[in-house]
LUMLO-315602 format. One record per residue (C-alpha): x, y, z; chain. Coordinates in Angstrom, 1 decimal. Example, Ala and Ser with C-alpha at 12.3 -4.5 7.8 and 13.67 -1.06 7.14 Angstrom:
% LUMLO-315602
(pt (12.3, -4.5, 7.8), 'A')
(pt (13.7, -1.1, 7.1), 'A')
END
This chain:
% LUMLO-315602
(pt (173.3, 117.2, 130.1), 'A')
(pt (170.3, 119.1, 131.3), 'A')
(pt (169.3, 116.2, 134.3), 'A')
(pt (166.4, 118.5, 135.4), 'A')
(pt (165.0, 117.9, 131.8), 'A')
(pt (165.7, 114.5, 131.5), 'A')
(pt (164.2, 113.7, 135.3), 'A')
(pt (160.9, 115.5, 133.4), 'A')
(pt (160.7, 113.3, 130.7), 'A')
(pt (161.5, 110.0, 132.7), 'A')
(pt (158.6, 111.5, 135.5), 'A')
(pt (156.1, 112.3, 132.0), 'A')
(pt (157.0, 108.5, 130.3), 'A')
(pt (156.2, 107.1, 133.7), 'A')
(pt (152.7, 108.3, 134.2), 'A')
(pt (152.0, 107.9, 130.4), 'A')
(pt (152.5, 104.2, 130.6), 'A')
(pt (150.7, 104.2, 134.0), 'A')
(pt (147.6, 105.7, 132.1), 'A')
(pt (147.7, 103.3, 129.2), 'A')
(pt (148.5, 100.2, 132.1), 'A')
(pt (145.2, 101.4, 133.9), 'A')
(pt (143.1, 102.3, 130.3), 'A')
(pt (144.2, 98.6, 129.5), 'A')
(pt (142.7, 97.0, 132.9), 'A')
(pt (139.7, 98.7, 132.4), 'A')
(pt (139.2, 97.2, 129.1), 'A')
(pt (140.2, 94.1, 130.5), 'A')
(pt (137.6, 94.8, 132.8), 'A')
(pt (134.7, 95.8, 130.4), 'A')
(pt (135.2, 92.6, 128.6), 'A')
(pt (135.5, 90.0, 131.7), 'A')
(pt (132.5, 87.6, 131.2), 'A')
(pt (129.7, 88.2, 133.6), 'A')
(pt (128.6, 86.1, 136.1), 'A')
(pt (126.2, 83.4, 135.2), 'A')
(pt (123.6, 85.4, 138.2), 'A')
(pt (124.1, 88.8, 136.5), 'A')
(pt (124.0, 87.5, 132.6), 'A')
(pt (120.7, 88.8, 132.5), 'A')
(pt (120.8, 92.3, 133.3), 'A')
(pt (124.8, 92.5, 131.6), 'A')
(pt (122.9, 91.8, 128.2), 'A')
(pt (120.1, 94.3, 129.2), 'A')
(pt (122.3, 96.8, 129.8), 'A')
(pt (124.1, 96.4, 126.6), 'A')
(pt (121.1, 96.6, 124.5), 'A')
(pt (121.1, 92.6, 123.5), 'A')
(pt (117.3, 91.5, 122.8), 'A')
(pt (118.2, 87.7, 122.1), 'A')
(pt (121.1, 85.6, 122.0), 'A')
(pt (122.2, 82.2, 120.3), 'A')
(pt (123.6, 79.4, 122.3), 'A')
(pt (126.4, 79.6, 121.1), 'A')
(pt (126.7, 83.7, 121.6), 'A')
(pt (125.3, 83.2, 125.6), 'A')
(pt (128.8, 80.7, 125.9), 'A')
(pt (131.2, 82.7, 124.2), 'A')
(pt (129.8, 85.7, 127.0), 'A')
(pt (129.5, 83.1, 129.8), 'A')
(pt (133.2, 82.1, 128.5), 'A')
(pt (131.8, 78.7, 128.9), 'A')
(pt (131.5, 74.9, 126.7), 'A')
(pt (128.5, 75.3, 124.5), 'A')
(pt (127.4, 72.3, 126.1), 'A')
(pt (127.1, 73.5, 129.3), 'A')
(pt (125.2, 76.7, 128.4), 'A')
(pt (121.3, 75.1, 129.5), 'A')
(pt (122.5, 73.9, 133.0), 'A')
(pt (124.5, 77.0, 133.4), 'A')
(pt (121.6, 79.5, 133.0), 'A')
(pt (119.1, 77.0, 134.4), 'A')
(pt (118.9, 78.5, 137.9), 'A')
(pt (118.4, 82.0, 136.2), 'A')
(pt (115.7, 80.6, 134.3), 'A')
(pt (113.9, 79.3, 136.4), 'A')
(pt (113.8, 83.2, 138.3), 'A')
(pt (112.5, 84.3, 134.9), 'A')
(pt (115.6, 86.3, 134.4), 'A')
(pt (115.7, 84.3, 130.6), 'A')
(pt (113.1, 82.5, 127.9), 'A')
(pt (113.8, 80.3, 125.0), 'A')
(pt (111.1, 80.9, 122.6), 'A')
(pt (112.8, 78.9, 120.0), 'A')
(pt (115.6, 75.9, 120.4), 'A')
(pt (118.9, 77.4, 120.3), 'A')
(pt (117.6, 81.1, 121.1), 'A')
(pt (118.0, 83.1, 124.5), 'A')
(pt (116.2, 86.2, 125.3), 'A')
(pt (117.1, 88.2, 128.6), 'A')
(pt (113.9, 89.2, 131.1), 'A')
(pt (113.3, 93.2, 131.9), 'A')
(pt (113.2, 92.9, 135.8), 'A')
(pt (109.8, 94.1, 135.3), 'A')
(pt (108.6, 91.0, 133.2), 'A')
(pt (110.3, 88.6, 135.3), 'A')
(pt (107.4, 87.5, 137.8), 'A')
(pt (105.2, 86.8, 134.6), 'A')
(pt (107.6, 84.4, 133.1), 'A')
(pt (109.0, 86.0, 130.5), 'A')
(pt (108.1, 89.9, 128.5), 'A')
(pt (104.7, 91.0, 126.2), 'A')
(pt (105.2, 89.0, 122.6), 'A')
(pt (105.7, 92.0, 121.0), 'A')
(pt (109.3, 92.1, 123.4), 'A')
(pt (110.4, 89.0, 120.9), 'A')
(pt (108.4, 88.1, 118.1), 'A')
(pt (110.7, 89.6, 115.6), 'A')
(pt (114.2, 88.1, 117.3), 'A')
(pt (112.1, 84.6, 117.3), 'A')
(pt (111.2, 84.9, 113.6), 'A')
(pt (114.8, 86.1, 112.8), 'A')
(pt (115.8, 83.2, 114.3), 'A')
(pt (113.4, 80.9, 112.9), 'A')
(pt (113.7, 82.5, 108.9), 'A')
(pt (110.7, 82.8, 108.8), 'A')
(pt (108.0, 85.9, 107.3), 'A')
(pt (105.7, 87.1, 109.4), 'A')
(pt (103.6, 89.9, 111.1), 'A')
(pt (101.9, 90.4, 114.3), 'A')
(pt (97.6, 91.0, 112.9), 'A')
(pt (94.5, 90.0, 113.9), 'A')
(pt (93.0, 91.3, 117.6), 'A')
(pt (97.0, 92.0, 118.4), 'A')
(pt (97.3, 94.4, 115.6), 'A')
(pt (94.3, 95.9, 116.0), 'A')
(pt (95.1, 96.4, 119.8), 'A')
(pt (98.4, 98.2, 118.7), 'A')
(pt (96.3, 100.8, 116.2), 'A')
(pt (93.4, 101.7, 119.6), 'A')
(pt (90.6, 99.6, 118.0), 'A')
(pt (89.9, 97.0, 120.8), 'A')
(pt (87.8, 97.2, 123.6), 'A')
(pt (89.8, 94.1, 125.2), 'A')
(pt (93.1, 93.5, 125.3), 'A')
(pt (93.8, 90.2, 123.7), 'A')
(pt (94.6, 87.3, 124.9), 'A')
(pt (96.4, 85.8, 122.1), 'A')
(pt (98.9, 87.0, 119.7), 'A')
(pt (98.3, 85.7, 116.3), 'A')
(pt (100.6, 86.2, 113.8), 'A')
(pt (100.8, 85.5, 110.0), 'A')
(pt (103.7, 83.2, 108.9), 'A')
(pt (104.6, 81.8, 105.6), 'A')
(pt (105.4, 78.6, 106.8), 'A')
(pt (104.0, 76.3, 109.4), 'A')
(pt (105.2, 77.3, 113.5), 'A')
(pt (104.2, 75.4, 116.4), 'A')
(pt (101.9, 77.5, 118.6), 'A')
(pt (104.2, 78.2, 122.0), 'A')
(pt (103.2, 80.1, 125.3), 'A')
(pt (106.1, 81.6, 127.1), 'A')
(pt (105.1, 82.8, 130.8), 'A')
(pt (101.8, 85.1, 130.4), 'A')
(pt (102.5, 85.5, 126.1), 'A')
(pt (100.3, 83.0, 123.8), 'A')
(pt (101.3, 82.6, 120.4), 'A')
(pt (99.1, 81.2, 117.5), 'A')
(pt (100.9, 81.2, 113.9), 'A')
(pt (98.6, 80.6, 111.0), 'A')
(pt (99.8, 80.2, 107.1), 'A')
(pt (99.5, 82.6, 104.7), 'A')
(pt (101.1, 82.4, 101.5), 'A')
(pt (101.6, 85.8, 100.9), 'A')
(pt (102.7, 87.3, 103.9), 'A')
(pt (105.4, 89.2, 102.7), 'A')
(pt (103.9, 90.4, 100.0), 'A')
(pt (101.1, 92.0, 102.2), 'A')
(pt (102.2, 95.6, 103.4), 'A')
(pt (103.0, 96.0, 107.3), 'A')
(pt (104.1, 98.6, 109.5), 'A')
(pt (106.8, 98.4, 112.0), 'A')
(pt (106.3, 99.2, 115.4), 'A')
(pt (109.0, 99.7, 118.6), 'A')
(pt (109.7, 97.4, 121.4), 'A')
(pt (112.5, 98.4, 123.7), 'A')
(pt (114.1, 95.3, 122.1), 'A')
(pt (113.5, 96.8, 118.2), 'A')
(pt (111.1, 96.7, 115.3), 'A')
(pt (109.1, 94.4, 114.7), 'A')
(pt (106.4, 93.8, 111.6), 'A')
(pt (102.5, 94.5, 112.1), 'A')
(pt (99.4, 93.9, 109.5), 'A')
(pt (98.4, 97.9, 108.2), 'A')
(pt (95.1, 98.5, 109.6), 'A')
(pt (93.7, 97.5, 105.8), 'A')
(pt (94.9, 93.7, 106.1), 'A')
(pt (94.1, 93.6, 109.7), 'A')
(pt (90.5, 94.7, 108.8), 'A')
(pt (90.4, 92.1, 105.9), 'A')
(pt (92.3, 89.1, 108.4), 'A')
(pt (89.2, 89.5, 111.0), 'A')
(pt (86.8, 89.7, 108.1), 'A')
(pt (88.5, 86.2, 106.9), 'A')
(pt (88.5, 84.6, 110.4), 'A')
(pt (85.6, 86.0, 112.5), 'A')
(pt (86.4, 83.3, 115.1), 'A')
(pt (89.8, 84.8, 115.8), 'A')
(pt (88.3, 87.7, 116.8), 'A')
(pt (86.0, 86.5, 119.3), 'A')
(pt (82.8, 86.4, 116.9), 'A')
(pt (81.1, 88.5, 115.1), 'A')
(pt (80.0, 91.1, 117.5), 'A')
(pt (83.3, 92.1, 118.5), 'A')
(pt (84.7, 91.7, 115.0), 'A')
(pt (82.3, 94.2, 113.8), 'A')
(pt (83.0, 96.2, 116.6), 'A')
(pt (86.9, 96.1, 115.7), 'A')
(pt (86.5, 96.8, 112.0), 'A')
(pt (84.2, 99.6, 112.6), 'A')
(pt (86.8, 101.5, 115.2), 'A')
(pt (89.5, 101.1, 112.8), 'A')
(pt (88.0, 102.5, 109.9), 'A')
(pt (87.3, 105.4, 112.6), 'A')
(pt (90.6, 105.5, 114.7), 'A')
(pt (92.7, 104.6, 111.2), 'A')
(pt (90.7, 105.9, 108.6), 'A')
(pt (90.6, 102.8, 106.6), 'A')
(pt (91.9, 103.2, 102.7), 'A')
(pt (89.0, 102.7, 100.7), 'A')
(pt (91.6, 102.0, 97.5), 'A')
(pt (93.9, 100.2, 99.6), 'A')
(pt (91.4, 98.0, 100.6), 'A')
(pt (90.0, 97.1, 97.1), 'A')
(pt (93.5, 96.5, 95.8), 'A')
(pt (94.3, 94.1, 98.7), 'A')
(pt (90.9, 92.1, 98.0), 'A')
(pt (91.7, 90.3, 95.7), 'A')
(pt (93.8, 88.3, 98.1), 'A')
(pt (91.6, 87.1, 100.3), 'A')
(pt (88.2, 85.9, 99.8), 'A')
(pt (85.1, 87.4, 98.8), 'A')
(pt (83.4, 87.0, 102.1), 'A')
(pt (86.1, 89.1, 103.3), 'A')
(pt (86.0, 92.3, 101.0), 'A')
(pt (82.1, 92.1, 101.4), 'A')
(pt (82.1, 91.9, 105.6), 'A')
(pt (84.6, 94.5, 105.6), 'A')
(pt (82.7, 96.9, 102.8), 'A')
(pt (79.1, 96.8, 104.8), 'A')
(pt (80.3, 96.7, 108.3), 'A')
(pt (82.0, 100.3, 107.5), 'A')
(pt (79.3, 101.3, 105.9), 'A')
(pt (76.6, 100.1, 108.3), 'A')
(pt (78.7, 101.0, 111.4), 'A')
(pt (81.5, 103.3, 110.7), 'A')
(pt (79.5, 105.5, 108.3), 'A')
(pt (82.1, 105.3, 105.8), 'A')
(pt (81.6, 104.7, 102.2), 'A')
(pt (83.6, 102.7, 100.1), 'A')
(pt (83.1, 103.1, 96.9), 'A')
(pt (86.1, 101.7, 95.6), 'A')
(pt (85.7, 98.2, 97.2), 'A')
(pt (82.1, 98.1, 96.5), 'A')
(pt (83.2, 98.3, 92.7), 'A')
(pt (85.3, 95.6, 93.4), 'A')
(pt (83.1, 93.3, 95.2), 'A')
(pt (80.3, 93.9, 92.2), 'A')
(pt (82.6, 92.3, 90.0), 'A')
(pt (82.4, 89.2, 91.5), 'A')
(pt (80.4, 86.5, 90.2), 'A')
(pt (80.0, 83.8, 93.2), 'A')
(pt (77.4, 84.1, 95.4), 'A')
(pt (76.7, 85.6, 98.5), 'A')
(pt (78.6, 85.7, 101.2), 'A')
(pt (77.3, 84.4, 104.8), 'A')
(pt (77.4, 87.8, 107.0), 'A')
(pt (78.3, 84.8, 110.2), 'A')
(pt (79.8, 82.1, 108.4), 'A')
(pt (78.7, 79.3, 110.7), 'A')
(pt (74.5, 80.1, 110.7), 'A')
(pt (72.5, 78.8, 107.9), 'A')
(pt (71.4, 80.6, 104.9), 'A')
(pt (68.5, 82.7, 106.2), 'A')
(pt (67.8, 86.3, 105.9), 'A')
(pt (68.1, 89.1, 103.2), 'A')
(pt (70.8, 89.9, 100.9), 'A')
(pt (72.5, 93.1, 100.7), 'A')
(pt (72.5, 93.8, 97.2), 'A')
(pt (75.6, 96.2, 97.4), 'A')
(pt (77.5, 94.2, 99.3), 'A')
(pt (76.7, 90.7, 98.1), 'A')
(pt (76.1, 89.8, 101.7), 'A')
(pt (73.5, 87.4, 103.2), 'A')
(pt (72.0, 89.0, 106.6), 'A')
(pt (72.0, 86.0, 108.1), 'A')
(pt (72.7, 87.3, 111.5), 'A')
(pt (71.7, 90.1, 113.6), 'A')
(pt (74.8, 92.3, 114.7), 'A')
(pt (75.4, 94.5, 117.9), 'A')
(pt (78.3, 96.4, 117.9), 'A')
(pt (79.9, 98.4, 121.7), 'A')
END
């Protein structure tokens, strides 16, 4: 027998087995559970937005039970938020002082969780297209259903109904923790037209419409298809605030908007019916309007 060759083969089997020995700790390794003071950045690091309960104890390789008093201490450094019962959401070291990230960081994990349609709109969406002045204060979002309005650290959240919210077209937008759903700039201009109190009065909503129709371009078509909707105050505050402000016709929507048969629309819906009508528009004047 060559022993020379057989001493090779024993010497090659040995470090062989060594290698997979080693390759095998270090998977061992990778997969130990963290420790409950580094949880936060281990999910960070791994790409994990938001976590269930019972995913935070299967990684903590604890009780389900003992998952709150477990990551209380972290919580209370801001390293974690539960915007919903049952739902964990790890803290960029950055956000950590404010109590917890910008909403945009976990509105779409929160309305996953919650099964829930939705989009971001209003001031927050128009922010997100360049068309504020201001950043706002509030994020209000669209829902199909009813949510209870939450604040997490520096992030308010106002939901408000909307029965056709996902039948409205969005666009999605990117947060280091994914994509989440925003109103197009055509629903966004038609949601402040609808609600001029969510956007600070009518001043500033003016303001906003008018900058999107200039920073987005707002779809004259797309805007008359969506009008129907939402109601006619809407379509008409939309119509002659681009036109007045924006210098944009809109042809389409005005051809819309003559086809309605109610009467006019308040320009400020909470001042009394005084002043002129715009006769293309359908719109009482009944307010005088300075835009920045």
């Amino acid at each position: 027998m060559d022993w020379h060759r057989r001493d090779e083969h024993i010497i090659i089997l040995h470090i062989i087995t060594e290698k997979m020995r080693i390759d095998h700790m270090a998977i061992q390794s990778a997969l130990k559970a963290p420790r409950t003071a580094q949880a936060a950045d281990w999910a960070l690091s791994r790409g994990i937005a938001s976590m269930t309960t019972a995913q935070v104890a299967h990684m903590l390789n604890a009780p389900v039970s003992q998952v709150s008093q477990r990551l209380s201490a972290a919580k209370r450094r801001g390293e974690w938020i539960t915007p919903a019962r049952g739902l964990w959401a790890p803290v960029p070291p950055e956000f950590r002082e404010w109590g917890g990230p910008p909403a945009t960081e976990f509105i779409a994990s929160l309305m996953k969780h919650l099964g829930v349609d939705y989009y971001v709109g209003w001031l927050a969406a128009a922010a997100l297209y360049g068309a504020t002045h201001h950043a706002p204060q509030v994020t209000h979002v669209a829902v199909l259903k009813l949510v209870r309005e939450r604040k997490i650290g520096r992030a308010r959240l106002v939901f408000h109904e909307r029965s056709a919210v996902a039948d409205l077209p969005t666009v999605e937008r990117m947060a280091r923790s994914g994509a989440y759903l925003v109103s197009s700039p055509e629903v966004t201009a038609l949601d402040i037209a609808s609600d001029i109190t969510l956007a600070g009065g009518l001043d500033n909503a003016t303001t906003v419409i008018a900058d999107l129709a200039e920073e987005k371009g707002l779809d004259d078509q797309t805007l008359a298809s969506l009008a129907p909707r939402f109601a006619d105050a809407a379509a008409r505050r939309v119509g002659w605030m681009v036109e007045r402000f924006a210098e944009h016709r809109l042809d389409a929507l005005a051809e819309h908007v003559a086809q309605s048969s109610s009467a006019p629309s308040r320009l400020h819906p909470s001042l009394p019916l005084t002043g002129t009508v715009d006769a293309r528009w359908g719109l009482r004047l009944n307010a005088t309007v300075e835009v920045e």
